[in-house]
SEKEBA-858592 format. One record per residue (C-alpha): residue number from 0; x, y, z. Coordinates in steps of 0.2 Angstrom, whole numbers, plus 5000, padded with zeros to 4 digits. Example, Ala and Ser with C-alpha at 12.3 -4.5 7.8 and 13.67 -1.06 7.14 Angstrom:
# SEKEBA-858592
+-----+------+------+------+
: num :   px :   py :   pz :
+-----+------+------+------+
:   0 : 5062 : 4978 : 5039 :
:   1 : 5068 : 4995 : 5036 :
+-----+------+------+------+
***
This chain:
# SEKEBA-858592
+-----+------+------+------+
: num :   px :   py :   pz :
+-----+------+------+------+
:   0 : 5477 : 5495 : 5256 :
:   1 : 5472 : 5486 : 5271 :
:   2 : 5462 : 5473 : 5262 :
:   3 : 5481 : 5465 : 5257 :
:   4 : 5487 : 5454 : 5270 :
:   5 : 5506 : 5458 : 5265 :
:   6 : 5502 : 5477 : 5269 :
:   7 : 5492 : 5474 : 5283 :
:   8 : 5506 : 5463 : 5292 :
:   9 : 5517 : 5476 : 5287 :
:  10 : 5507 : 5488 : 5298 :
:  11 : 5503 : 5478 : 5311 :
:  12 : 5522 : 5476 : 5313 :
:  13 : 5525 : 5493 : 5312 :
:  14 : 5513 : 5499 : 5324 :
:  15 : 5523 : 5485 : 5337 :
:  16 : 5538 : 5491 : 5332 :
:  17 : 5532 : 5509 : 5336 :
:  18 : 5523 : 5504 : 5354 :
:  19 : 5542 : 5496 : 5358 :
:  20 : 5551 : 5512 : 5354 :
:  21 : 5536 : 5521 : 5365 :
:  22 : 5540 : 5509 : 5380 :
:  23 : 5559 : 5512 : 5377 :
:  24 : 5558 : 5532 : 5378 :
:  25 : 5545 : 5531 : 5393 :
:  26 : 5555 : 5519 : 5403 :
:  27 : 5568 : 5530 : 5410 :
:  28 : 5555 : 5544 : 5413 :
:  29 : 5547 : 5534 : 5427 :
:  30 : 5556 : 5532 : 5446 :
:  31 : 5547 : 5517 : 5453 :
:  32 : 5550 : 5498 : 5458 :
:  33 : 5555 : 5488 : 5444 :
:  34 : 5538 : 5478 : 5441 :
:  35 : 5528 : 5494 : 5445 :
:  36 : 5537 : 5504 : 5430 :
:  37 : 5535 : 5486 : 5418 :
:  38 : 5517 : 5488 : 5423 :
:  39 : 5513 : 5507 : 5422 :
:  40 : 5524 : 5506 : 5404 :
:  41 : 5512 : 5490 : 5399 :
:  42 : 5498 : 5499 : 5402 :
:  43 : 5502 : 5513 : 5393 :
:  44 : 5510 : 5502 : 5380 :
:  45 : 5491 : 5495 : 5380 :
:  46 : 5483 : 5511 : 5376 :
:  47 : 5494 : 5516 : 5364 :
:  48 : 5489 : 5498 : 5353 :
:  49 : 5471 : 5503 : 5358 :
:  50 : 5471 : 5520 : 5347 :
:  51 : 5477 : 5509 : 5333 :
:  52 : 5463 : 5498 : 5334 :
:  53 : 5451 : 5512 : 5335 :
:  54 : 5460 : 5520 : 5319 :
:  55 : 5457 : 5503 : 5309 :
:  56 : 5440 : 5500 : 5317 :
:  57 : 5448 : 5483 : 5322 :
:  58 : 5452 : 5477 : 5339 :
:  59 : 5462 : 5463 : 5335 :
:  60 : 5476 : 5473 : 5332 :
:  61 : 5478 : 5469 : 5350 :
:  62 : 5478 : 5452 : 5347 :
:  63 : 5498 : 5449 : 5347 :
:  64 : 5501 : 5459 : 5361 :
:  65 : 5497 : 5444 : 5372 :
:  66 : 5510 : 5434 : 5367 :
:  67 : 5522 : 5446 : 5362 :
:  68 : 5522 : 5455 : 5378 :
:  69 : 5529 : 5440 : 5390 :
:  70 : 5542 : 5435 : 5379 :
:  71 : 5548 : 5455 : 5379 :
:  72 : 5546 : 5454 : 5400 :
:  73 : 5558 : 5440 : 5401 :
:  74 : 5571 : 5446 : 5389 :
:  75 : 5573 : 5463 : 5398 :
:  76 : 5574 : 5451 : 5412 :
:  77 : 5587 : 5441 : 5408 :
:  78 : 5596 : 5457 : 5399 :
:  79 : 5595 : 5469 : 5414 :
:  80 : 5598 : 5456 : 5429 :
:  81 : 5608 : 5442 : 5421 :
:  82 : 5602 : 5425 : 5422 :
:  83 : 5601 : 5409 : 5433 :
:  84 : 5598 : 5392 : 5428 :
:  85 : 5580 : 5394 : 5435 :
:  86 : 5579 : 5409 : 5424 :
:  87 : 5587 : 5401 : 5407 :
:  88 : 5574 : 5387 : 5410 :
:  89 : 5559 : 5401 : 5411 :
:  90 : 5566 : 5412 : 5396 :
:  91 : 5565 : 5395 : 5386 :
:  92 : 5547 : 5390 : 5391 :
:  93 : 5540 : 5408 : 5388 :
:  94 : 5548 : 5411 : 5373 :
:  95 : 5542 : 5394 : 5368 :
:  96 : 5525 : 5398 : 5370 :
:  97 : 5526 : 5416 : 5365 :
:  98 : 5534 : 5410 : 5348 :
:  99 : 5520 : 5397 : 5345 :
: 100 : 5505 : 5409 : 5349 :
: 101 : 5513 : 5422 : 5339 :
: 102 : 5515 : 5410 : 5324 :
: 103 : 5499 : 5404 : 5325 :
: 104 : 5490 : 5423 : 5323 :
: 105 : 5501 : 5428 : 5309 :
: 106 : 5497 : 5411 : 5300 :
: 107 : 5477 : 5412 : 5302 :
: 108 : 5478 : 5433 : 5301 :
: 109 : 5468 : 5438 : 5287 :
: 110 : 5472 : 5455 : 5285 :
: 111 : 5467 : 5471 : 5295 :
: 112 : 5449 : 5469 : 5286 :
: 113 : 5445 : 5455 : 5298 :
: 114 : 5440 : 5456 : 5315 :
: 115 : 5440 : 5442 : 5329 :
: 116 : 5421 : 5434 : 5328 :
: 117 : 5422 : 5437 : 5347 :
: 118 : 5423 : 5456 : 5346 :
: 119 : 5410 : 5459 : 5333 :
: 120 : 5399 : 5450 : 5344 :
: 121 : 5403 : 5460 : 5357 :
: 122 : 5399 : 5477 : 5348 :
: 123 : 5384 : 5471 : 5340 :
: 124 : 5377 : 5465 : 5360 :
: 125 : 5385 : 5482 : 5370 :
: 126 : 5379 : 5494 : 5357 :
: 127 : 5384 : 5512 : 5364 :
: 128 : 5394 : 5502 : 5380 :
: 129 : 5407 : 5494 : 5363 :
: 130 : 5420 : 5508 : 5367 :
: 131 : 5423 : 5504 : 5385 :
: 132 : 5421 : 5486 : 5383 :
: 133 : 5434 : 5486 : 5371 :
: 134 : 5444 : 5495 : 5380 :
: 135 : 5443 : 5487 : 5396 :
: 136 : 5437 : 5471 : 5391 :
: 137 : 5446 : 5467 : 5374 :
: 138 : 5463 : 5474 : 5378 :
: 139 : 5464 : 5481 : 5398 :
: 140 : 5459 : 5464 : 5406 :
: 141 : 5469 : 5454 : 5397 :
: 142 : 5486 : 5465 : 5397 :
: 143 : 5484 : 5464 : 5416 :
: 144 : 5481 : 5446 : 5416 :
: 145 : 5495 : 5442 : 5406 :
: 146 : 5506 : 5455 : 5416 :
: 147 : 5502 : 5445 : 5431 :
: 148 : 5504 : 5427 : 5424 :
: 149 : 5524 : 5433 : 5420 :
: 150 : 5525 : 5443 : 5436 :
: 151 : 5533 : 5427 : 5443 :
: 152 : 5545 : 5426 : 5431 :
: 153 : 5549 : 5446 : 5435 :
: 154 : 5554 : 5443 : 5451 :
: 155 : 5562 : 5430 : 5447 :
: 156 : 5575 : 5437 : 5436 :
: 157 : 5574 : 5453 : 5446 :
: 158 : 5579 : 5445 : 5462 :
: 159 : 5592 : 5431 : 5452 :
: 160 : 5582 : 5416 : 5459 :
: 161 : 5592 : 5401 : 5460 :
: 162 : 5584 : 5385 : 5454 :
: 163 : 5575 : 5373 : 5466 :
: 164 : 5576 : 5355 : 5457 :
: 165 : 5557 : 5354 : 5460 :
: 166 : 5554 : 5368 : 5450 :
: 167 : 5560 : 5358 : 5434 :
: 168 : 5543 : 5348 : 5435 :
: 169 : 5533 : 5364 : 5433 :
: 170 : 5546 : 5371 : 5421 :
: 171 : 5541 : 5355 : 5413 :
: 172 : 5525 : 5357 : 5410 :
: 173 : 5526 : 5374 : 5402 :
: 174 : 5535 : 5366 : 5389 :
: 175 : 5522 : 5352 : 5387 :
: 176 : 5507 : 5365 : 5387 :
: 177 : 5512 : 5376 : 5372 :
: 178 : 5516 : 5359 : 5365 :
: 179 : 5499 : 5354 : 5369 :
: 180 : 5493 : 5370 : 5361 :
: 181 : 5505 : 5368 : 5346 :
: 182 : 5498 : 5350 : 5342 :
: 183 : 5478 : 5354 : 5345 :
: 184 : 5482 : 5371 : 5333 :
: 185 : 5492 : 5359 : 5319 :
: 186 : 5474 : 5346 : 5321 :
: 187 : 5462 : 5359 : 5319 :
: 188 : 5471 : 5369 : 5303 :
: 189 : 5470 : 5350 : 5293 :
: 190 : 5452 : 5348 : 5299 :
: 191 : 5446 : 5365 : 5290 :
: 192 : 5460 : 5362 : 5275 :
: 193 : 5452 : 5347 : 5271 :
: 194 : 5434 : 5352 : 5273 :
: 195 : 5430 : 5347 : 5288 :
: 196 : 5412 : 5354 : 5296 :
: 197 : 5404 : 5352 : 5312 :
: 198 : 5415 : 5346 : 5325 :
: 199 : 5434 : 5339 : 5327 :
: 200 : 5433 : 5324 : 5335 :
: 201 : 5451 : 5318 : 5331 :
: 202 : 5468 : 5319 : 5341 :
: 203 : 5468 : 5331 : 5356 :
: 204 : 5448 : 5336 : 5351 :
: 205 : 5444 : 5320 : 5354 :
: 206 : 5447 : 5320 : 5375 :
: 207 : 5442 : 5338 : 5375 :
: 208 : 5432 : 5352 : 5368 :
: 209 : 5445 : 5365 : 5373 :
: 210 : 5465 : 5358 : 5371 :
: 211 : 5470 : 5375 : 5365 :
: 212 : 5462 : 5382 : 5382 :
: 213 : 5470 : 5372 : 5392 :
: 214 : 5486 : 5374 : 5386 :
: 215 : 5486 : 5392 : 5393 :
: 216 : 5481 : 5387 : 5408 :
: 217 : 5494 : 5375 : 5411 :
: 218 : 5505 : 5387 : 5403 :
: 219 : 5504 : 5399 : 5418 :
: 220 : 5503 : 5386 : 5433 :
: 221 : 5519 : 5381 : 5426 :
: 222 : 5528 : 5393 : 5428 :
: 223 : 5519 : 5403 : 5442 :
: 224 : 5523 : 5385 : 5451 :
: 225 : 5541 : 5383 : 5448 :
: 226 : 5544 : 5403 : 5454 :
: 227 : 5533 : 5400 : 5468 :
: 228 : 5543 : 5381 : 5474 :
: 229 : 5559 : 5393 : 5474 :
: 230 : 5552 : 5408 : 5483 :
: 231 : 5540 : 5399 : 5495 :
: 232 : 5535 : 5417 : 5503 :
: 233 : 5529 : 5424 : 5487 :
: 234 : 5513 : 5414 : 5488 :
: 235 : 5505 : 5431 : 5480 :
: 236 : 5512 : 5428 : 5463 :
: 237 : 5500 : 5413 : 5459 :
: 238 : 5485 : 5426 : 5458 :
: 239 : 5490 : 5428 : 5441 :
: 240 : 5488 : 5409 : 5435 :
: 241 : 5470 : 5412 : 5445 :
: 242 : 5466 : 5424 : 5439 :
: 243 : 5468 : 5418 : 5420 :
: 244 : 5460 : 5401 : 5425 :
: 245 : 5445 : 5413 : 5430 :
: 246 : 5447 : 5423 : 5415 :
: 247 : 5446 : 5407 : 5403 :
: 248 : 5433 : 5396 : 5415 :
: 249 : 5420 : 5411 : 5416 :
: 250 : 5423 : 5421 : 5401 :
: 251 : 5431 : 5413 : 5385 :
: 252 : 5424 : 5396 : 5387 :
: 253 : 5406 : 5400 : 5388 :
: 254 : 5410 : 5412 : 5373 :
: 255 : 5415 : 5399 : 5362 :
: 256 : 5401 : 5388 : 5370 :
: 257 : 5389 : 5398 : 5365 :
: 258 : 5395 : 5399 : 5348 :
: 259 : 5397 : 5383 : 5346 :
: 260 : 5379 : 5380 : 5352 :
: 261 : 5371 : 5386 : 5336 :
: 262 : 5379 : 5370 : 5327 :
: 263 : 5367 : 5356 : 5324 :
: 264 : 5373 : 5342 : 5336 :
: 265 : 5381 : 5352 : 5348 :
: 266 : 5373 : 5346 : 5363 :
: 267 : 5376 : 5329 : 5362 :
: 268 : 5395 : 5332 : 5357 :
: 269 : 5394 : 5341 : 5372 :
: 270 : 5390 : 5325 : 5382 :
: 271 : 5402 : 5313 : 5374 :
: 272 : 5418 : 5326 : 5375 :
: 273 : 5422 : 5333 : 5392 :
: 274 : 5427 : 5354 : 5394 :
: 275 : 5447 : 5350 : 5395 :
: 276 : 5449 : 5330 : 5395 :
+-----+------+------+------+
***
């Protein structure tokens, strides 16, 4: 069954649509700040994808979650606190980037049979240590990353922000950075349709190894910057943009480095194309 990718998108939607339902029953059990019940609800929102994966033997059934879980943060956002302009300027760029990232794993998802390179790499390397890599590695980490790379957006709808007209450069650039992303995603799907081996080395690919990389980064300066410029005291909220710079500079870049590395050439396309541009 779960070698047809019509069936398998079908479960992955419904298992989604089941962890949305969990997180609407649990929310009015818990009696804490706002952004602590979003993130106690996250996490068990997390753990509740993580069984699936362990049903399917497949961690990237966590793979949406990433990008679906911002867009959900800002629309119960704007839903429950009403909007400003600042805040109709952030529902548009993380729903924007959301949409793109989500489109872009449903049109290279294969079906439930096929895992992320990344994590069977991982089992094969942890051996009896894959159980809590995966869970705190694979879908943890990442969910409290994400969690605090949209906390500025949180607080911002929470505490109906008004808009500082600086913020509209930043705003600006999380538009540009899924756009960034969209364009490097659009380069690389004609490279492989038409055959290409090796290494792109067209269009974004050409000024940088990693566009797609450092779209997300941006991404979260973006909008960590433009809440930040309008609550000046809330300096705290950029640990999230940080913190997925880190995630991204010591973690997924190597990763990919590394398997890029067994490709003949590598090193000297490593010389002549620079990490990000």
């Amino acid at each position: 069954m779960i070698k047809n990718r019509a069936l398998s998108f079908l479960i992955m939607f419904l298992i989604y649509a089941a962890t949305v339902c969990l997180s609407i029953f649990l929310w009015p059990l818990f009696n804490f700040d706002y952004w602590i019940k979003l993130l106690v609800i996250d996490v068990l929102a997390t753990v509740f994808v993580f069984i699936f994966s362990l049903i399917f033997r497949n961690a990237s059934v966590y793979d949406p979650y990433w990008s679906v879980q911002p867009i959900i943060f800002v629309v119960i956002g704007a839903i429950i606190h009403g909007v400003t302009v600042l805040g109709i300027l952030l529902l548009v760029a993380v729903c924007y980037w959301g949409i793109r990232l989500t489109a872009n794993w449903a049109y290279t998802f294969k079906g439930l049979t096929h895992q992320d390179w990344r994590y069977t790499m991982l089992n094969e390397k942890s051996g009896v240590f894959y159980p809590v890599i995966n869970f705190v590695g694979i879908h943890m980490v990442p969910t409290l990353v994400v969690y605090f790379c949209i906390l500025p957006a949180i607080v911002a709808f929470h505490n109906k922000v008004e808009l500082n007209p600086f913020s509209i450069i930043f705003i600006a650039l999380s538009i540009i950075a899924p756009t960034i992303q969209l364009i490097a995603d659009i380069q690389m799907h004609t490279f492989r349709k038409n055959g290409g081996t090796g290494f792109i080395r067209t269009g974004l690919w050409k000024h940088g190894r990693h566009p797609n990389y450092l779209g997300e980064i941006l991404m979260w300066w973006g909008i960590g910057l433009a809440c930040f410029i309008s609550m000046p005291d809330k300096w705290y909220l950029l640990s999230g943009a940080f913190a997925n710079t880190l995630l991204f500079l010591c973690v997924s870049i190597p990763m990919a480095e590394n398997h890029q590395a067994r490709k003949p050439g590598f090193e000297e396309y490593k010389k002549e194309t620079r990490v990000f541009i």
